[in-house]
C-alpha positions as CSV (number, residue, x, y, z in Angstrom):
1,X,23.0,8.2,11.7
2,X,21.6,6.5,14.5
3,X,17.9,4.6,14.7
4,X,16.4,7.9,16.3
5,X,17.8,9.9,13.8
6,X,16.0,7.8,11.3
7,X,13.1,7.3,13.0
8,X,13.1,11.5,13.0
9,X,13.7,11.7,9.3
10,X,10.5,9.3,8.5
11,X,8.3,11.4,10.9
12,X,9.3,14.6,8.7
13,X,7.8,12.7,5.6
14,X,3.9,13.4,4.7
15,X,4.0,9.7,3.8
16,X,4.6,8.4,7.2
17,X,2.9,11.3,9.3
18,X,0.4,9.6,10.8
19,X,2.6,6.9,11.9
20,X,3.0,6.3,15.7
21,X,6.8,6.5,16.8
22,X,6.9,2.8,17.8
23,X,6.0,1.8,13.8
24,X,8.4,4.3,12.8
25,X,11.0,2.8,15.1
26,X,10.3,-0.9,13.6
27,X,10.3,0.3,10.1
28,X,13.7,1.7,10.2
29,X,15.1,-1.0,12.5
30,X,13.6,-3.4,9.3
31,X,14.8,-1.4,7.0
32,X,18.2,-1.3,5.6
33,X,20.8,1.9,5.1
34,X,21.9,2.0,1.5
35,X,25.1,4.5,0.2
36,X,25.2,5.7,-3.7
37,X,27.5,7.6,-5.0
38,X,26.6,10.6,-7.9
39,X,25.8,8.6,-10.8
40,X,25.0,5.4,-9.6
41,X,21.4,4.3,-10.1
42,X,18.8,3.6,-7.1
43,X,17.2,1.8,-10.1
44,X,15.5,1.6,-13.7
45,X,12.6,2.5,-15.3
46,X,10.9,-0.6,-16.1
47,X,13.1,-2.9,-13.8
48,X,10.7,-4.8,-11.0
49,X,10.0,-2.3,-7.8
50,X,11.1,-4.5,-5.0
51,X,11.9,-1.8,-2.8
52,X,11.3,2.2,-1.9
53,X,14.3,4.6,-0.6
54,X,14.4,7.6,1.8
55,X,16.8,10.0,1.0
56,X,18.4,10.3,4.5
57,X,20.9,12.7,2.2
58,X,21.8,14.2,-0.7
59,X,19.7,14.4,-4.1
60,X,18.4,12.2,-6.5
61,X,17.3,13.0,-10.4
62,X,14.0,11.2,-11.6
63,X,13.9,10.6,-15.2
64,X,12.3,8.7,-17.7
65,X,12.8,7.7,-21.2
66,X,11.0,9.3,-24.3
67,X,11.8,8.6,-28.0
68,X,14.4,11.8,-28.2
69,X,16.3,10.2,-24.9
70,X,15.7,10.8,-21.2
71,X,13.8,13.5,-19.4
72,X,14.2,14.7,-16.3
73,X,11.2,15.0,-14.7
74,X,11.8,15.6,-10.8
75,X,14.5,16.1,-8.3
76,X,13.8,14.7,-4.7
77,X,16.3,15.3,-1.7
78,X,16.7,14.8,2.0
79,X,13.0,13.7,3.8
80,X,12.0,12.5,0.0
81,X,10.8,8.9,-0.6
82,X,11.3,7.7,-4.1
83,X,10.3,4.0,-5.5
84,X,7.1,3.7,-3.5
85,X,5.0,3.6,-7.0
86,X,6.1,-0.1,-8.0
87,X,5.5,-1.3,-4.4
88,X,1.5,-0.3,-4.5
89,X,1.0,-1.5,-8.5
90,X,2.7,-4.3,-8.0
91,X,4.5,-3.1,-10.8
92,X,7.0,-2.0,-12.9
93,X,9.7,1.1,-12.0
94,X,7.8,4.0,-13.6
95,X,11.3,6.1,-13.7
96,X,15.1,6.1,-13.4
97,X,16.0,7.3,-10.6
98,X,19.6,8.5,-9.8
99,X,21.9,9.8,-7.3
100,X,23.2,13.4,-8.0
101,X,25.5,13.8,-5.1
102,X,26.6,11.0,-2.1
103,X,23.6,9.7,-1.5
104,X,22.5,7.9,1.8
105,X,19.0,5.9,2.1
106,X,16.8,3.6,3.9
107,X,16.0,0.9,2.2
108,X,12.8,-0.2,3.0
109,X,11.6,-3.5,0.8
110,X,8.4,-4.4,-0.4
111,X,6.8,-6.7,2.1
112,X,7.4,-4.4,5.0
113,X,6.3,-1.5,3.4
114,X,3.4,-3.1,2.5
115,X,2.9,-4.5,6.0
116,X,3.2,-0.9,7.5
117,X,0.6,-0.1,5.2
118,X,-1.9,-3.2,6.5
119,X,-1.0,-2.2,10.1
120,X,-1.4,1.1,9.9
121,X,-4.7,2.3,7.3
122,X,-4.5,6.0,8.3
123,X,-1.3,5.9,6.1
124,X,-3.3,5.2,2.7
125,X,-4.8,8.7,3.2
126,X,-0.7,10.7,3.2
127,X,0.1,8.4,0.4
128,X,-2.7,8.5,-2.0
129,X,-2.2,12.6,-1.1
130,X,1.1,12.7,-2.2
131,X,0.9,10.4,-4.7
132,X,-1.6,12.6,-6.0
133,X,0.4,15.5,-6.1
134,X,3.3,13.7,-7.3
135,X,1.1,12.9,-11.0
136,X,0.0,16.0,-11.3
137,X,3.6,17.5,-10.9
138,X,4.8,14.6,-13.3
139,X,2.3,15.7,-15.8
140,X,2.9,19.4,-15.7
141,X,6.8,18.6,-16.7
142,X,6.3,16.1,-19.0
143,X,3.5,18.2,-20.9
144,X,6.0,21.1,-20.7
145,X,8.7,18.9,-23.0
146,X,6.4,18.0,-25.3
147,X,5.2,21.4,-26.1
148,X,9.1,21.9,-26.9
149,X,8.9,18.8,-29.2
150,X,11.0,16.7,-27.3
151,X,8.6,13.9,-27.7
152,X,8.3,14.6,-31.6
């Protein structure tokens, strides 16, 4: 996949939307292509975020641990983002997230996600949206498991 096609992918996200082509360009160009193969962890809940991925292709499972063992929670695939959380707490990994099939990314680390957030405000508004919807879909599944007692 070439720059342009990258640059294309992070247009399609809701995340980067309002981005201006020239950003989009620099962030991939900064950014750096990451391969996974099914099984192999992007990362793990609770380890430092120091870094989001967009799924360029392929599918990832989101899980997280509960005391009966792990729950999936979400699936994300091509034109997905995952690991962006972490960056904007200045936290911790919130999930496990884990590739499902071959799995190709674009790295993008913390300090320039966070700069293409500085430089561009307008994206605050497409992230706090989907992060928005991505809690209440979070909460829906996990609320789902515990009505079938798998946090008993």
């Amino acid at each position: 996949m070439v720059l342009d096609d990258e640059v294309r992918c992070l247009s399609s996200l809701p995340f980067f939307a309002s981005a201006s082509p020239s950003k989009l360009k620099l962030l991939a160009f900064n950014s750096d292509r990451v391969r996974f193969s099914p099984g192999q962890e992007l990362f793990h809940e609770g380890d430092a975020g120091d870094a989001a991925y967009v799924i360029l292709s392929g599918s990832v499972d989101i899980t997280v641990e509960t005391p009966r063992g792990l729950v999936s929670v979400a699936k994300a695939e091509k034109n997905s983002i995952v690991g962006e959380i972490a960056l904007l707490s200045d936290g911790y990994r919130t999930a496990t997230v884990s590739a499902l099939t071959p799995l190709d990314t674009l790295r993008i680390d913390k300090q320039t996600f966070l700069k293409m957030m500085a430089d561009c405000p307008s994206l605050m508004f497409s992230v706090l949206k989907v992060l928005a919807t991505r809690l209440t879909t979070t909460t829906s599944e996990l609320a789902k498991h515990k009505g079938r007692a798998e946090f008993a």
